[in-house]
N, C-alpha and C positions, 0 to 999 in steps of 0.2 A: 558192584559197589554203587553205579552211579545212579541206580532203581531206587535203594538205600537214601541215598542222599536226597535223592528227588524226594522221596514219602518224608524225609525229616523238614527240610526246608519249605516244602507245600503246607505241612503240619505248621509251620511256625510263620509263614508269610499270607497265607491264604486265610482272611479275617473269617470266614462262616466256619473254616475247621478248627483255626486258632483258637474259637471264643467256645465249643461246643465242647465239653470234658471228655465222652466216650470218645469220640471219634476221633478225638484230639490225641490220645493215649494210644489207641489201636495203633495209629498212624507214626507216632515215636516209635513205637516199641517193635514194629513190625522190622520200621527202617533201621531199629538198630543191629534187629537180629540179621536183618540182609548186608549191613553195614559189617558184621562181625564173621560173619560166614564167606566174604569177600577177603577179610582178611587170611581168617583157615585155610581156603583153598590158597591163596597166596604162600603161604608157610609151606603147604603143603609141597605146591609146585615147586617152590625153592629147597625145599629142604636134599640138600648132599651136593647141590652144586655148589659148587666154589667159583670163587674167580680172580 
């Protein structure tokens, strides 16, 4: 998750990437997808434990 978060907020705070449209886009959509696959495996792991 925190790779994910890094490549979104790098994307959004780092003005050469922020202002550049390709790279700008790569760099969202990469971290969402690491952002999203962080959560899967999350479910994943949790899933039939109780507590």
């Amino acid at each position: 998750m925190a790779p994910g978060l890094l490549l979104i907020w790098g994307a959004y705070l780092y003005p050469p990437l922020h202002e550049s449209i390709t790279p700008h886009a790569v760099a969202m959509a990469v971290g969402g997808v690491l952002i999203a696959l962080a959560h899967l495996v999350n479910l994943r792991l949790s899933w039939g434990h109780s507590h």
